[in-house]
C-alpha positions, 0 to 999 in steps of 0.5 A: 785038787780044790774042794769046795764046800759050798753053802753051808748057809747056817740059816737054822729052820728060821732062826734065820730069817726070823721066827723068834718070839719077843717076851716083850714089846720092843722098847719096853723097860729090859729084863734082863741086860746083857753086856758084853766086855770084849778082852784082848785073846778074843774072849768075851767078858759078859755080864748078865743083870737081872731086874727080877731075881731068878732061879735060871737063865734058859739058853736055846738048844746049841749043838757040839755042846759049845756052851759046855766047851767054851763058856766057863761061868765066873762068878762062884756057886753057879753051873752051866747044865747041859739039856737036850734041848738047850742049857741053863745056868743056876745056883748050885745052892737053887737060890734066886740071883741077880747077877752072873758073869760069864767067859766065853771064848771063840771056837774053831768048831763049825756049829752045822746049820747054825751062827757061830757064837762068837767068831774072830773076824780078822786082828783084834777082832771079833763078830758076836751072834746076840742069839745065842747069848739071849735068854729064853723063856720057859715057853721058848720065847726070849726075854725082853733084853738089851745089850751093851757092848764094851771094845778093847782100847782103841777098837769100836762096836759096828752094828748096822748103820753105828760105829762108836765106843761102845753100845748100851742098853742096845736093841736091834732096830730088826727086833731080832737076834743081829751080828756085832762086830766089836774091832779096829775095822772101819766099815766102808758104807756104799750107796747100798751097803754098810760094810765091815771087810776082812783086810785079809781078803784079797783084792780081787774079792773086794772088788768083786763085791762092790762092783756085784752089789749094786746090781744086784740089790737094783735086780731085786728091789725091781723084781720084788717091788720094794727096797730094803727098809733098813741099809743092811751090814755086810761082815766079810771075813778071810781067814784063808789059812794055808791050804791053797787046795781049798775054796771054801764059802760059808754065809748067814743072814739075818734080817738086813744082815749077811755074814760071808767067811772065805777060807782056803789059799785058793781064795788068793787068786782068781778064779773061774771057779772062786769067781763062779762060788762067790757070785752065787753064793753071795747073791744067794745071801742076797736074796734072803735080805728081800726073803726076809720080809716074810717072816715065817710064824713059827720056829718048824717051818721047812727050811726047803721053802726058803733055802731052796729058793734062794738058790733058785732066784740067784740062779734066775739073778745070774742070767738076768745079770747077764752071768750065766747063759742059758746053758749054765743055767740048765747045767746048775739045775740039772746038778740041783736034780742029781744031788736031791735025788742022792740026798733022798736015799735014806729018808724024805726031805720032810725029815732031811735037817733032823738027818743033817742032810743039810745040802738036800734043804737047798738042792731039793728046795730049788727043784721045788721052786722051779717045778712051781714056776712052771707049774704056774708059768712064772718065775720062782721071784714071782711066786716069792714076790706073791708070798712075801706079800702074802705073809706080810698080810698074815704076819709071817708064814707057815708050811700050809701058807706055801702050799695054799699059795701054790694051789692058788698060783697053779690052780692045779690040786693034783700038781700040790698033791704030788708035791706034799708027797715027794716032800713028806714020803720016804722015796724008794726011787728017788731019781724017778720021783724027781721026774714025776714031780717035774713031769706033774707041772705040764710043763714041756721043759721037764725032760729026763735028766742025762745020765752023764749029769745024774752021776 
């Protein structure tokens, strides 16, 4: 049998496409730099130099308490203590410091809806997530900081569009937290695409992607009206393993950035299936790169509203593509339906990420996003080609500016007044709940789900 665990998309409730405060205008004098040294068993050395002496370094909130697990502080008289909310390392003695020096190795352990640390990307290689290596503030911003990076011999620091020895006193040109990949690959940089592939992966994978990614970014740069400002990196790793039985496809994305790791034997050959989940899932990572220009303003935005129309646009890319057919795509929406309303059982998709019900932020989120377009008649690429727009205008996002967007759009009051309720109330019924709001947007196409799909 092949499971497959599809889209664990680890984009965290923004900290994905991008609510993250800068302490600092971005090219100020650091206060703090960073620098990471990497060692040969994929360890990092990292260096922390502070311009002003302080009592703490406040880390963000990291589940699976990885920091605890995988950081041993170096330099003497210092401890990492672990908060609900996040950690900070300090003196033992109170005292303020200037410098400490931290190891932190990679882990195994997935971290649920979140970027991995630090994560092995194929021999003598590693991929560093900045974010969670960035102090924060009291406030919950981050510090103004640069980082530096140090290769082991004969490896070189990929970031964007560079490739060198080393990285000092670095920024991202996003202004953002961004992947780093520190290793003996060299990235294979196409028309649209800065790309640093696992050679591990197979064949047919490579292919596959560089043949799908043309058209794909051609399809969105036409469907939203504008390129991407920055050529974005893709960092594709293969560490397939043993299990032939498994097909596994995980992603992130960051703004102008897109991570994929494949695992499972099954990945070896292909596939309808393997083909049919890399396809979708890699157009779904595709599709926040464009989403990404509509940064929302704070960090408690509903992952739904993005999540979910990333999958909703990908499904509508597939058919523009010529992918999919008609069918396939009813087939996708209708298992999108069944899988909301089992996802809801226990409580309402407002609470569904403190739940971890993590696939009901992409199942409902699409039925949201389709019930939109027809409720306006449009396309769910149009309604987000509106809202990026939109919150460019207004400097990022929040929940309200969504549902505003869509009282405009519809011009229907009591279509938004049944979405804030399916969204926010706990439903006794789900699968009826999913009818109604579908049944809400007048549209023809919202007919009962079979039962041979709601199973």
């Amino acid at each position: 049998m092949i499971s497959v665990a599809l889209p664990a998309f680890l984009l965290t409730a923004l900290s994905a496409l991008g609510a993250m405060t800068l302490a600092a205008e971005h090219g100020a004098v650091a206060d703090i730099q960073v620098s990471f040294e990497q060692r040969g068993d994929g360890a990092l050395r990292i260096i922390y130099d502070l311009k002003k002496r302080r009592r703490d370094l406040i880390f963000g909130e990291l589940e699976a308490g990885h920091r605890e697990r995988r950081w041993k502080i170096e330099t003497p008289g210092f401890k990492l203590l672990r908060l609900k909310d996040g950690d900070r390392i300090h003196r033992t003695d109170g005292e303020k410091f200037d410098q400490v020096v931290v190891v932190a190795l990679p882990d195994l352990i997935r971290i649920p809806k979140n970027y991995q640390p630090i994560a092995r990307y194929g021999e003598g290689g590693v991929m560093v997530y900045t974010g969670h290596f960035w102090p924060m503030t009291e406030r919950g911003g981050r510090v103004n900081t640069t980082f530096s990076f140090a290769p082991v011999e004969g490896a070189k620091v990929v970031a964007f569009g560079e490739r060198a020895d080393s990285l000092d006193d670095w920024r991202s040109p996003m202004a953002h937290p961004a992947f780093v990949y520190m290793g003996p690959l060299a990235p294979a940089e196409t028309a649209e695409v800065m790309a640093v592939v696992d050679p591990a992966a197979p064949d047919w994978i490579a292919a596959e992607f560089h043949e799908l990614t043309p058209r794909i970014f051609a399809h969105l740069s036409g469907i939203f009206d504008f390129s991407l400002e920055t050529k974005p990196n893709l960092f594709l790793a293969a560490p397939l393993g043993n299990d032939d039985g498994r097909l596994s496809y995980s992603g992130d994305a960051l703004p102008a950035q897109f991570q994929i790791t494949l695992e499972g034997g099954a990945w070896r050959e292909q596939s309808d299936k393997a083909l049919g989940i890399f396809r979708r899932s890699t157009i779904h990572e595709a599709v926040h790169l464009w989403q990404a220009a509509a940064r929302p303003s704070t960090e408690v935005v509903a992952e739904w509203i993005h999540e979910g129309a990333a999958d909703a646009i990908a499904a509508e890319t597939l058919v523009a593509l010529g992918l999919w057919s008609a069918e396939e795509y009813q087939a996708a929406f209708d298992g999108a339906r069944a899988e909301c309303a089992r996802e809801l059982k226990d409580g309402p998709l407002a609470t569904a990420g403190e739940r971890r019900r993590y696939r009901a932020l992409y199942a409902c989120g699409q039925v949201i996003a389709v019930a939109v377009s027809w409720a306006e008649e449009d396309t769910a690429s149009g309604f987000w080609k509106a809202f990026i727009a939109g919150a460019k205008d207004r400097d990022g996002y929040t929940d309200d500016d969504f549902y505003d967007l869509v009282a405009e759009r519809t011009g229907d009051k009591e279509f938004v007044a049944a979405l804030r309720y399916f969204v926010r109330t706990p439903l006794a019924d789900p699968d009826r709940e999913v009818g109604r709001l579908l049944a809400a947007t007048g549209s023809p196409l919202a007919r009962p789900l079979a039962p041979s799909s709601a199973r």
